[in-house]
Steps between C-alpha positions, in 0.01 A plus 500: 500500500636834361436840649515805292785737563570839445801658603368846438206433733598694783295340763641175374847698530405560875370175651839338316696767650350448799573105499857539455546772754353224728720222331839743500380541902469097568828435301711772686375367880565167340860614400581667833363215686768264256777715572445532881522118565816507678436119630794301392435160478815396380287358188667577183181387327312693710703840466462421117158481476485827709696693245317370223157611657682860577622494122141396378311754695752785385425406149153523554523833657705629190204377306222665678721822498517468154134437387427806745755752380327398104191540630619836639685629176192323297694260300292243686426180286719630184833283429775632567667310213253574213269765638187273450232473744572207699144250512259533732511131551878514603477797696238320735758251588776722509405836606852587461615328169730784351467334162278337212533100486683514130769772717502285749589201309784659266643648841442331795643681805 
């Protein structure tokens, strides 16, 4: 089931704004929480797994900063490869895909 978006719909804008200042809010008490764990088991596997979640939850942050600062400048849902409008269909799943599928594809980052 598809919903119809439109990225120049401002109220649309607002509630997704409005998610990911919520989201950017969860992810940064997540990431202070990950970097305040000062328990040392002595668990290598342990302290990996930490760092991984810390370097997962940064990247997610960058991404939520990044889909707000285009929604911001209002290059929201436009490639930044090709300058198409990036489908609604993708943008639903990833509300901060920086790129068309076919951009995507050619250069995967």
């Amino acid at each position: 089931m598809s919903v119809d978006i439109d990225v120049t719909d401002q109220s649309w804008l607002a509630g997704l704004r409005a998610s990911l200042s919520e989201e950017f809010a969860v992810q940064t008490t997540r990431l202070k929480e990950l970097t305040e764990i000062s328990a040392d088991t002595g668990d290598p596997g342990e302290a990996h797994n930490r760092a991984a979640l810390v370097a997962a939850t940064r990247h997610s942050l960058e991404q939520i900063s990044g889909a707000l600062r285009r929604i911001a400048e209002d290059s929201y849902g436009r490639c930044e490869t090709c300058d198409k409008p990036i489908p609604a269909e993708r943008l639903e799943v990833l509300p901060h895909a920086r790129f068309c599928v076919p951009c995507q594809q050619k250069h995967p980052r």
